[in-house]
C-alpha positions as CSV (number, residue, x, y, z in Angstrom):
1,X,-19.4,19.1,21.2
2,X,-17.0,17.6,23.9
3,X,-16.9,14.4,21.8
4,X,-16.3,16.2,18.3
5,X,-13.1,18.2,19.6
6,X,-12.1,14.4,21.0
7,X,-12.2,13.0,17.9
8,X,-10.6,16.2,15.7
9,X,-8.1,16.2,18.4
10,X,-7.2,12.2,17.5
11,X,-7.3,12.6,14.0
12,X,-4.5,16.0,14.4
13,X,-2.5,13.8,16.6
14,X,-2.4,11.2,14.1
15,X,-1.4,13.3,11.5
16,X,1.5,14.4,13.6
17,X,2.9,11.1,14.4
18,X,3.0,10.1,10.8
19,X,5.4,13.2,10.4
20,X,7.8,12.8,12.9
21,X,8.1,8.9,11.4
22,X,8.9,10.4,8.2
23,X,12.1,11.8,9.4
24,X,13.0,7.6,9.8
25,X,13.4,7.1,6.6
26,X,12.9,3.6,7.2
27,X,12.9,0.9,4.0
28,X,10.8,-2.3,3.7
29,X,12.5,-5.4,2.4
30,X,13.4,-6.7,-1.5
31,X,12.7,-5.4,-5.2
32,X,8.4,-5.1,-4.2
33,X,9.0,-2.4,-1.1
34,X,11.8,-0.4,-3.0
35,X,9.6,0.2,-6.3
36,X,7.4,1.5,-3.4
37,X,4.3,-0.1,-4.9
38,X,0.9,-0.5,-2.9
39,X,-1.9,-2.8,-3.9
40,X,-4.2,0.1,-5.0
41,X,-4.3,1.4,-8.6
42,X,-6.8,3.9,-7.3
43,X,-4.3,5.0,-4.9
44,X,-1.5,5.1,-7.3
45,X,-3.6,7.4,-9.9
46,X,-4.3,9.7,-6.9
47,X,0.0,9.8,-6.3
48,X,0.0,6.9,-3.7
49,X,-2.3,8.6,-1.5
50,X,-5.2,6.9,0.0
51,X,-4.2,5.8,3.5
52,X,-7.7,7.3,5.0
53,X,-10.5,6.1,2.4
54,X,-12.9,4.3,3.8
55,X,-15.1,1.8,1.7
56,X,-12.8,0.5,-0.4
57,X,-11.4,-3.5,-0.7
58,X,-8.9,-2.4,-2.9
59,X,-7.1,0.0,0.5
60,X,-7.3,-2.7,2.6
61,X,-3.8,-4.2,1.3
62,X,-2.6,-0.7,2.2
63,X,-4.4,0.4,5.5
64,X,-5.6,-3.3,6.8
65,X,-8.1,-1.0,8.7
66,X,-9.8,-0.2,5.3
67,X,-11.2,-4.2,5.4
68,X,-13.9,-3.7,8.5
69,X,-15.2,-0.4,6.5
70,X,-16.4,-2.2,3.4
71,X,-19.6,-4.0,3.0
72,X,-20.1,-7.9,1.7
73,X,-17.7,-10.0,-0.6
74,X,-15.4,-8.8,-3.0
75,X,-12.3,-9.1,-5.2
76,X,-9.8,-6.7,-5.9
77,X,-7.3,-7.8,-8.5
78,X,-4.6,-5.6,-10.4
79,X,-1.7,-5.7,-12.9
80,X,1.3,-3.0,-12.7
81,X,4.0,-3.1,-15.7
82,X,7.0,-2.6,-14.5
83,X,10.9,-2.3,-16.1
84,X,13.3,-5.3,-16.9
85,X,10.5,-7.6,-15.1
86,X,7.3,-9.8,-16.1
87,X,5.3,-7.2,-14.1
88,X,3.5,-7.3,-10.5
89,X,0.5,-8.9,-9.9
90,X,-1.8,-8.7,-6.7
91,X,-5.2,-9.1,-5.0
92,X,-6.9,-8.8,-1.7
93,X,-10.4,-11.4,-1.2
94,X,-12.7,-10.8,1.7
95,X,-15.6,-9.6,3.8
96,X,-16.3,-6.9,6.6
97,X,-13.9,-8.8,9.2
98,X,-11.5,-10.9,7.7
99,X,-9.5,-11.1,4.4
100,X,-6.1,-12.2,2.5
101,X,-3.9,-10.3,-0.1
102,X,-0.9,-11.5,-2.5
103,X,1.6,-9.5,-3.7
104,X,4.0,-11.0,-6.5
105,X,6.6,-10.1,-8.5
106,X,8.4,-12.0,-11.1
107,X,11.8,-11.8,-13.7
108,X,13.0,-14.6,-15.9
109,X,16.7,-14.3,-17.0
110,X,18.2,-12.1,-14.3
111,X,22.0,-11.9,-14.9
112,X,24.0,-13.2,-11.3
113,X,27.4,-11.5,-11.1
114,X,30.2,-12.7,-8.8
115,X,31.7,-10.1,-6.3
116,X,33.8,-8.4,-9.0
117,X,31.0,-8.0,-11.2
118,X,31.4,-10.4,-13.9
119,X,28.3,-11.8,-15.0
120,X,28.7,-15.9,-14.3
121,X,25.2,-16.7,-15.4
122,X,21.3,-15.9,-15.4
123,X,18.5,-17.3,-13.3
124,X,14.6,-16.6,-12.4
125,X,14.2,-13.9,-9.5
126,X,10.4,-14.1,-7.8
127,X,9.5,-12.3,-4.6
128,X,6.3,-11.9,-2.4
129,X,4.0,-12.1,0.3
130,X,0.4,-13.6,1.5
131,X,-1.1,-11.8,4.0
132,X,-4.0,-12.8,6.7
133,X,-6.1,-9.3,7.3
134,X,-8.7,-8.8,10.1
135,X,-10.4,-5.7,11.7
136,X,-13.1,-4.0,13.3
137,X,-15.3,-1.2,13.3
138,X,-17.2,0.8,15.5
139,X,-19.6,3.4,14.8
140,X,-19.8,7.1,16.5
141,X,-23.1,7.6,15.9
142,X,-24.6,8.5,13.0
143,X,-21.9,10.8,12.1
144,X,-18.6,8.5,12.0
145,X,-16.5,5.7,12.9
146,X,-13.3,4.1,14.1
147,X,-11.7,1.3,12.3
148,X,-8.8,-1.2,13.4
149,X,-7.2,-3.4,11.4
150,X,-4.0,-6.0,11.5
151,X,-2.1,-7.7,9.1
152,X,0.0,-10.8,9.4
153,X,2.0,-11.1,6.3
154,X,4.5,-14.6,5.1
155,X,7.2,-13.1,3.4
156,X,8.9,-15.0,-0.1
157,X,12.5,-14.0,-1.9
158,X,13.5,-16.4,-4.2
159,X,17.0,-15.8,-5.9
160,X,18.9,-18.6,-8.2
161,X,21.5,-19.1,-5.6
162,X,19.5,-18.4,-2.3
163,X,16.1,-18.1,-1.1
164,X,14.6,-16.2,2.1
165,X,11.8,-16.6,4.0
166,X,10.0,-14.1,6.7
167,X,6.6,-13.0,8.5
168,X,5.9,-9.4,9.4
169,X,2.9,-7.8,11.2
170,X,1.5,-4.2,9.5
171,X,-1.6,-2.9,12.0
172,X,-3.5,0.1,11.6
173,X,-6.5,2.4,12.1
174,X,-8.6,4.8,10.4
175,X,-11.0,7.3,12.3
176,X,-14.1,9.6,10.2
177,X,-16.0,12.5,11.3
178,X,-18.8,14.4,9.4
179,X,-19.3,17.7,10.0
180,X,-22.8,18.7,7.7
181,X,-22.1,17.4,4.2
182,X,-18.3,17.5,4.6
183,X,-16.3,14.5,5.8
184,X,-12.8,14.3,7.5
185,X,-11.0,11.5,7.9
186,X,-7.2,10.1,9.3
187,X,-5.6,7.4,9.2
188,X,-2.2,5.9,10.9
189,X,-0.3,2.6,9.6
190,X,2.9,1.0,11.7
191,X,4.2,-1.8,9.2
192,X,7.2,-4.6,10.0
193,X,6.2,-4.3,13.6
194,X,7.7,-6.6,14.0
195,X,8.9,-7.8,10.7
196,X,11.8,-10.5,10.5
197,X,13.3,-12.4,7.3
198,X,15.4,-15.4,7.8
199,X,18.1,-16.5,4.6
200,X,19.2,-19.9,5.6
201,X,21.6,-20.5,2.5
202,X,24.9,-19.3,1.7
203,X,24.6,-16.0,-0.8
204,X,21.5,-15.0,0.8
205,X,23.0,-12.0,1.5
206,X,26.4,-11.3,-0.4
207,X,27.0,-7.6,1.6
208,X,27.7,-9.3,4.4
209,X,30.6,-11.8,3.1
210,X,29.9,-14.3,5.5
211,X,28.9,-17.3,3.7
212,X,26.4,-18.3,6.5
213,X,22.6,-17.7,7.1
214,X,21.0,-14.3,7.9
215,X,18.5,-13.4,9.7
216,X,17.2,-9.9,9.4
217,X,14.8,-7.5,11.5
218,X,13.2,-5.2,9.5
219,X,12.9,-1.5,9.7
220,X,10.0,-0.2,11.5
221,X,8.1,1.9,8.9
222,X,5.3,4.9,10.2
223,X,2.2,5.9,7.9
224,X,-0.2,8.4,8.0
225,X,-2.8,9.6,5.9
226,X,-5.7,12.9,6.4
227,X,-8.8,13.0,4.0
228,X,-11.5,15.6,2.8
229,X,-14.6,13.9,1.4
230,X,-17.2,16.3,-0.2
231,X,-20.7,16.5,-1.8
232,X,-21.5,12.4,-0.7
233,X,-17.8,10.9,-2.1
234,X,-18.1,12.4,-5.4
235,X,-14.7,15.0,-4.2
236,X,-12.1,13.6,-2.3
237,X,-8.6,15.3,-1.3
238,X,-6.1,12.7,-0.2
239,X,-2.3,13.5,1.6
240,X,-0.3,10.8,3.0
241,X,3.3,10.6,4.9
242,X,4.9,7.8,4.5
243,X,8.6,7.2,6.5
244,X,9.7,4.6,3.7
245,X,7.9,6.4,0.7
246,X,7.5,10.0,1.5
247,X,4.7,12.3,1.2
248,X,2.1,11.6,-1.4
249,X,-1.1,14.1,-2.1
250,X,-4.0,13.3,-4.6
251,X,-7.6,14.0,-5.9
252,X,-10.6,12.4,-7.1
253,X,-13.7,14.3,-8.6
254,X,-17.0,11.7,-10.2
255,X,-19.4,12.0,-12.6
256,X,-22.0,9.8,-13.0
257,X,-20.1,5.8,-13.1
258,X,-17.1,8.2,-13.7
259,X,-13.8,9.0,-11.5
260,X,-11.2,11.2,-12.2
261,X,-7.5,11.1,-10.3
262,X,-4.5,13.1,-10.2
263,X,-1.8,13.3,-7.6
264,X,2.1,13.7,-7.0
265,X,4.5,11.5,-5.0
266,X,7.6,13.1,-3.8
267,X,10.3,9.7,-2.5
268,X,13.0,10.7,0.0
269,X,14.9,9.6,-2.4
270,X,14.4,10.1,-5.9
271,X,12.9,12.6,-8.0
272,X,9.0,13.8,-7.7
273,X,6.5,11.8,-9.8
274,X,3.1,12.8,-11.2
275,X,0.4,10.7,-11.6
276,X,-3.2,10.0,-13.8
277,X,-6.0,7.9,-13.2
278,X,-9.8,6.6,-13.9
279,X,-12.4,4.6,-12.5
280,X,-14.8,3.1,-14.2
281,X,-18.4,1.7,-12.0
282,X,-19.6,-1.5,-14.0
283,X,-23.1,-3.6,-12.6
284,X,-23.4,-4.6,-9.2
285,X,-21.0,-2.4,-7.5
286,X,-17.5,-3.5,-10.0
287,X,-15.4,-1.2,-10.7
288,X,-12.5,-0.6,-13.6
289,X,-9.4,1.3,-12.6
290,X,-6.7,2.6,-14.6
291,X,-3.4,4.3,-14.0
292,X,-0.3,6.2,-15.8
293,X,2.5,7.2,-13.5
294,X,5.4,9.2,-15.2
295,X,8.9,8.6,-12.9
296,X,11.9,10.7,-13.9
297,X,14.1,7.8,-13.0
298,X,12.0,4.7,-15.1
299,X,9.9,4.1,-17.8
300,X,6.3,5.5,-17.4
301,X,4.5,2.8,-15.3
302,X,0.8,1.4,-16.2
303,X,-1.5,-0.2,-13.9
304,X,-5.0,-1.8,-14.4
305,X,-7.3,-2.9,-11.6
306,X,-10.6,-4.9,-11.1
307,X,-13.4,-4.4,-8.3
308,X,-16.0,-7.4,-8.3
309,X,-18.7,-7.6,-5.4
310,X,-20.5,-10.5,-4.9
């Protein structure tokens, strides 16, 4: 009993450190971070929720915890559509302990403006990051786990007139508890801890005026996610607190090879979006995912992701 109300306790805490980040309102770096786009299209069809799934490669690119909770190899590979670019492409490869993840977005023909505005010309714009992910996990019995994870992540902007080049470290942790047939979960995420990106040619950064390289630290950002998990994973209620992306809440419900998600993301600052998803299970533990994200601000955004075990 003494251990239970331990581990409830830790999973409440948690939860409450997450919220007082989200008065931060911290931002990541470039075009990737402010689309506020994670690796998962499960996630996204559940409203960006997802921090505290266990189980699942395709979480590990945003909990790296998530990667020592899985079982053998796998691939998780997805496409996102998105506005006035070629779209964003990304993947996470690995086993129980260690993995990588890319992260890449591309434009051709961006128009470059001088500091009045004019348009002087138009060049390629590419931006993203590899990351090395390791954890571990430890089990509580037969009734749970805690999960640790880290994240060591080489950061790429590449503009026509400047590039910039960075590392950041993301670390994290997931703890589960299950009480009968009903499972609770938390989850907490610190990201750009530290995080640093160094532009060492002239128009790097055109705010600052300078004409000389920049390096910049980047802002600490706080996660944290709580998660219900019913009748053996086939219901799941997700809510997550992001400083840099705000609160996100979502659900899954399966049937049979089946999943069904819906969820709503509410940014600090823009409008609240709503969110639509499916998962398909294929042979051997693959898995199809789809989802349809409707933004106020944008054009409706599309995303298709692929699951392969090996």
């Amino acid at each position: 009993m003494r251990k239970k109300a331990t581990i409830m306790a830790a999973m409440a805490l948690v939860m409450a450190v997450a919220l007082a980040g989200s008065s931060i309102a911290a931002e990541y770096w470039g075009t990737l971070p402010s689309l506020k786009l994670g690796y998962s299209v499960r996630s996204e069809g559940m409203g960006g929720a997802g921090l505290a799934l266990d189980g699942d490669l395709s979480m590990a690119g945003l909990n790296p915890a998530a990667l020592p909770t899985t079982e053998g190899l796998g691939l998780y590979t997805n496409y996102t559509s998105v506005y006035a670019t070629n779209g964003k492409f990304s993947l996470v490869f690995g086993c129980k302990y260690v993995g990588i993840a890319l992260d890449v977005l591309g434009a051709t023909d961006v128009e470059i403006t001088d500091e009045y505005g004019a348009i002087i010309g138009v060049g390629d714009y590419y931006e993203g990051n590899v990351a090395l992910i390791g954890g571990y996990s430890l089990k509580l019995g037969d009734r749970g786990f805690v999960s640790i994870g880290a994240s060591l992540k080489g950061l790429g902007q590449f503009m026509p007139e400047s590039n910039g080049y960075g590392l950041a470290l993301d670390v994290g942790a997931i703890g589960r508890y299950n009480i009968g047939k009903v499972g609770l979960s938390a989850a907490f995420v610190l990201r750009n801890a530290p995080g640093i990106i160094w532009y060492p040619t002239e128009g790097a950064l055109p705010e600052a005026g300078t004409g000389e390289a920049e390096m910049v630290f980047l802002d600490i950002a706080y996660a944290g996610g709580i998660a219900a998990h019913f009748f053996d994973e086939r219901l799941l209620l997700a809510l997550d607190v992001d400083s840099a992306r705000g609160l996100s809440a979502g659900i899954e419900g399966k049937i049979s090879v089946l999943s069904l998600r819906t969820g709503v993301n509410w940014w600090m600052d823009r409008p609240l979006s709503f969110s639509l998803g499916a998962g398909l299970d294929l042979f051997k533990g693959a898995r199809l995912d789809y989802s349809w994200t409707y933004l106020v601000h944008m054009p409706d955004r599309h995303r298709v992701g692929l699951l392969i075990r090996f």
